[in-house]
N, C-alpha and C positions, 0 to 999 in steps of 0.2 A: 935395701929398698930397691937398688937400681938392677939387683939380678933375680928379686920378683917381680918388676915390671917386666925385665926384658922375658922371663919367664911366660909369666902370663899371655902377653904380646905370641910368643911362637908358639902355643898352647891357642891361641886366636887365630892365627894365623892357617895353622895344619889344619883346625876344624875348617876355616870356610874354605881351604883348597880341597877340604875332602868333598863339601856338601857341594859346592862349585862344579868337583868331577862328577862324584854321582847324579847333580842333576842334569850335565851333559850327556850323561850315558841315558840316563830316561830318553832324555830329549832323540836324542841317535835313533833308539830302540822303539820308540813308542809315535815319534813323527814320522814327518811327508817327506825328509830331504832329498833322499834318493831315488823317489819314486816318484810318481804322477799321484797327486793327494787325494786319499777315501773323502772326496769334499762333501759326500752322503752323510757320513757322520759325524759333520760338524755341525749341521741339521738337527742335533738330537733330538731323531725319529724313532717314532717308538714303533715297531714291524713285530709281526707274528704274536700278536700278540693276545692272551684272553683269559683278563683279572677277574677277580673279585673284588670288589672295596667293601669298606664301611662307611655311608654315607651320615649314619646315623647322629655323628656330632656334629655335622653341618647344619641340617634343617630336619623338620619336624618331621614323620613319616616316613622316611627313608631306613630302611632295610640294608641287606647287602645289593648290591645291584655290581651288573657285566659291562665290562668294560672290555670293547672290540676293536685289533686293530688287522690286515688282511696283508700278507705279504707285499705287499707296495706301501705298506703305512698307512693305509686308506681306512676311515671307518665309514659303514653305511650299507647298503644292499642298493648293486649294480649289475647289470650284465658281462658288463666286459670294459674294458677301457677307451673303446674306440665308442663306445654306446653312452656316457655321460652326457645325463642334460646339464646340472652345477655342480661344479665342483667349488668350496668353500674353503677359503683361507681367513685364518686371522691367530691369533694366540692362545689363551689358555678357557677366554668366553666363548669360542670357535671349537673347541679341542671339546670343554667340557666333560674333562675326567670325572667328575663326582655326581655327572648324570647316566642314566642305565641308557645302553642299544634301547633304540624305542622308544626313549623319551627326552631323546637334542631336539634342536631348532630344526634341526634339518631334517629330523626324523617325521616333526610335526609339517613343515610345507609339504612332503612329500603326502604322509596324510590327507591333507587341505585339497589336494590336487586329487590323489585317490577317489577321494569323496566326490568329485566331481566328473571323474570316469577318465581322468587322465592318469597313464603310469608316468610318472618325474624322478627319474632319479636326482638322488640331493645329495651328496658324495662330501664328506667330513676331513678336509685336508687342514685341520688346524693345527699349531703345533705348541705346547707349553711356552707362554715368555718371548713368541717372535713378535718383532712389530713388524713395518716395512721395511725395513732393515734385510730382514731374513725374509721376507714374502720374496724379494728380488730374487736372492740365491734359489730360492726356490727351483725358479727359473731355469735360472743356469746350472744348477747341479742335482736337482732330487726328479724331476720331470722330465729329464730326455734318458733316464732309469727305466720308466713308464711306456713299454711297447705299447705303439699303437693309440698314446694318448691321445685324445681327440673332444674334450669336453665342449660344450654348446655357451656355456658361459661360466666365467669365471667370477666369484661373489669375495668380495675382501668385505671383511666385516674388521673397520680400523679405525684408529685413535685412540681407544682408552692406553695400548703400549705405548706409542708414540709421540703422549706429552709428556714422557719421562723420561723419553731417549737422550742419553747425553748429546748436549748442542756439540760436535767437534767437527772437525773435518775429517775424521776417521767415514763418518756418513757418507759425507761428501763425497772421500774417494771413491764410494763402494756404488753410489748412486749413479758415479760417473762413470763405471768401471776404470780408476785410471789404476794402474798398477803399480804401486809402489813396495817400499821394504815393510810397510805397517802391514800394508792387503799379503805382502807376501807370507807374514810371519802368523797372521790370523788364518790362514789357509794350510799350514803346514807344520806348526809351532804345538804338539800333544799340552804344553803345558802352559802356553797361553790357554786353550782350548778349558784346562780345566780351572784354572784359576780364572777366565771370563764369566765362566759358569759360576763359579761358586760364588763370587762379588756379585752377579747376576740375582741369585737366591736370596743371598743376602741383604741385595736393597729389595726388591718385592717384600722380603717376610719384615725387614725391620726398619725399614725406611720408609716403604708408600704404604708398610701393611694390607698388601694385594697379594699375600699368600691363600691359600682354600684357609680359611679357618672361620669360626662362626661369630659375625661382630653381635654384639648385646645391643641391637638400633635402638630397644627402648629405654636406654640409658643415657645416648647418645643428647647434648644440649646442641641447640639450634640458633641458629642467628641469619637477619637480613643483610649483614653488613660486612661487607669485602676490607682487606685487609691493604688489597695493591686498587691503585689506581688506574693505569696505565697496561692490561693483560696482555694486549699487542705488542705492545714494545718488550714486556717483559720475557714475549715464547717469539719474539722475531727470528732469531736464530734458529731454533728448530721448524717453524713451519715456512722458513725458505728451502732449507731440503725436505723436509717433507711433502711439498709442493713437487718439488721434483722429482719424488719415490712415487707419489701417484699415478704422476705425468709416466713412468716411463714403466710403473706395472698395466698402466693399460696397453701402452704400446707392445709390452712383452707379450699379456693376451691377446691381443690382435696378431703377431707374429706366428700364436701357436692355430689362429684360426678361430678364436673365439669371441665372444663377446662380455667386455669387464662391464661389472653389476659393483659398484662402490654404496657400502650402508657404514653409517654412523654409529658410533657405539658410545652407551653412557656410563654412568658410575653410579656409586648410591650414597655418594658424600653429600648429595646436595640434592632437593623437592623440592614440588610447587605444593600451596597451601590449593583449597578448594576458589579460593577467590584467587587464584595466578600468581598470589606471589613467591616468589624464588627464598629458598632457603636453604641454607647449608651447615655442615656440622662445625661446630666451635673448634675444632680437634685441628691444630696446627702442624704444620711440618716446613722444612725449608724446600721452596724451589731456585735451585743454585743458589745465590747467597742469600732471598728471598723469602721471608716469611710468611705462608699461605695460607688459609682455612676452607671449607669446602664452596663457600659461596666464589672465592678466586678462581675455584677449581671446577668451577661450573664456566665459568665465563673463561678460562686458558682452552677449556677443551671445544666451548663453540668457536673461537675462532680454528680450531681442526675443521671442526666437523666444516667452515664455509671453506677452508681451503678445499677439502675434499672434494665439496658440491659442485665448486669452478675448475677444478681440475678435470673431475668426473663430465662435466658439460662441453668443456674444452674437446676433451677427448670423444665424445658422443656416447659415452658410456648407459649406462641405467643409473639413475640414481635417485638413491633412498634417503633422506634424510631421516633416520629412523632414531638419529640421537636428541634433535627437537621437534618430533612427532609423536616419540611413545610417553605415556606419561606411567609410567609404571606406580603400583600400588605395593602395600606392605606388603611384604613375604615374597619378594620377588626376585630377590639379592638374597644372598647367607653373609655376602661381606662386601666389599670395597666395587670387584668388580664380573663377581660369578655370579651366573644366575640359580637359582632354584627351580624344580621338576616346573613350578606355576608360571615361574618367570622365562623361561626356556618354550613354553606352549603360547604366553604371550607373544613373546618375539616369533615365532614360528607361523603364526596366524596371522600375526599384522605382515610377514613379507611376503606371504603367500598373497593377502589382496594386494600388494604392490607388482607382485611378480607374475596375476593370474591372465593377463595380457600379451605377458610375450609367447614367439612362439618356441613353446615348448612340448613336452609328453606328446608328440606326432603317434605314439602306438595306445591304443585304447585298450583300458584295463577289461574289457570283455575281450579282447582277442588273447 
């Protein structure tokens, strides 16, 4: 018995010193340690890029459609870099891979404005899965890439990522820029890099079910009734740094010379009835150790959206309060938090009357 245990044991042993080395050698081979770090590619930006999808299991109508991105990572039709009037940050409702060139948010204000004899450019810097978390690095690693950047105002279109950011001090650091061994290892580490990602996927598609996939809304049961009492106390910890990631991406856009434009973003867990009242989907999940329903999840993400508003106003930013202003109707979501071709022309038309005031498109579409 005692020389198959010790058996087994050195048999235990030799594999994790081999898997231990090999993962060393990745780590050696495949990170930053000896170098100054690709911090571009920890952005994963999609560059040069011009797909085809299938959109056709998402939502009704949809075809194959193009999917554009421009050697800077940029999607949209611009002059040049120094010629941007907005340029648009936010996650994957910003990004809007499963909508054709031609028919994003941004596709439609620039339309809006068109139609009105101004040229706007509306420039699509959104990136799969960032909340403000990554709009920051933005900053400092994917935009001083960008010769001659020079955009006229910068649009965060936030919160639906950001009430699911883990509450930690990991945030914290990266808000503060303070530099520690965690910021160091997340900056230079290939296999933090891919295992962040892949736990990443894995809570969107099986945890908040905010992957592209088509939810069955008519199936979906409905209820008035909240599950938490208390929705501030319960997201205190995330919208104190989050408060601070506002605070200091506007200050970032003002440093580059621009002016930040803060909109609110919704979800489609939760509608108003015709007579105002709120309702949300029975379909439960935990928030931290927390049992939530959609009607919760209405009211964790208004208190975002006020942080936003007073940070935004703080700062003298633009702001949109477009997550309790839109009242979005059926077919306007495919799921939790993407829009569809109707729901994308929605949002595109209501920012275009919020935005038809400032000064922008100075070159007239007759010249």
């Amino acid at each position: 018995m005692n020389t198959r245990r010790s058996g087994f044991f050195r048999i235990l042993t030799f594999n994790l010193v081999f898997i231990g080395a090999l993962l060393l050698v990745l780590e050696l081979v495949f990170g930053d340690w000896f170098h100054e770090p690709n911090r571009v590619d920890r952005l994963n930006l999609v560059r040069d890029c011009h797909k085809h999808y299938d959109a056709s299991y998402l939502y009704d109508g949809a075809n194959e459609i193009v999917y554009t991105r421009d050697e800077w990572g940029l999607r949209g039709k611009y002059h040049s870099l120094d010629d941007i009037d907005i340029i648009t940050l936010g996650g994957s409702a910003t990004d809007q891979r499963y909508i054709a060139d031609g028919s994003t948010w941004q596709d439609v204000i620039a339309r809006e404005f068109a139609a009105e004899g101004h040229n706007v450019s509306v420039v699509n810097a959104g990136v799969d899965g960032q909340s403000t978390y990554g709009h920051i690095k933005d900053f400092d690693w994917w935009f001083p890439t960008l010769p001659d950047f020079k955009p006229r105002y910068v649009l965060f279109y936030v919160s639906g990522n950001d009430i699911y950011k883990t509450a930690s001090s990991d945030f914290d650091d990266l808000v503060n820029n303070r530099v520690t061994w965690k910021t160091t290892v997340r900056e230079r580490s290939a296999l933090y890099h891919l295992v962040n990602t892949a736990m990443g996927v894995y809570e969107a598609q099986h945890v908040h079910k905010i992957s592209h996939r088509k939810e069955p809304f008519g199936s979906w049961e409905w209820t008035t009734q909240p599950l938490v009492k208390d929705h501030h106390a319960l997201a205190a910890t995330r919208l104190e740094v989050y408060g601070k990631a506002i605070a200091l991406l506007a200050e970032k856009t003002r440093a580059i010379g621009a002016t930040p434009i803060f909109v609110t973003q919704s979800l489609s867990v939760y509608r108003f009835r015709p007579d105002g009242t709120l309702e949300g989907s029975t379909r439960e999940e935990m928030y931290d150790a927390t049992l939530i329903n959609g009607v919760d999840l209405y009211y964790i993400i208004h208190e975002f959206w006020n942080v936003t508003m007073e940070e935004c106003a703080k700062a003298n930013g633009v702001c949109v309060d477009a997550g309790d202003e839109i009242r979005w109707a059926p077919g306007d979501f495919y799921d939790v938090i993407h829009n569809t071709p109707q729901g994308s022309d929605r949002l595109g038309k209501y920012l275009h009357e919020k935005l038809r005031g400032l000064p922008v498109g100075t070159h007239d579409v007759a010249n």
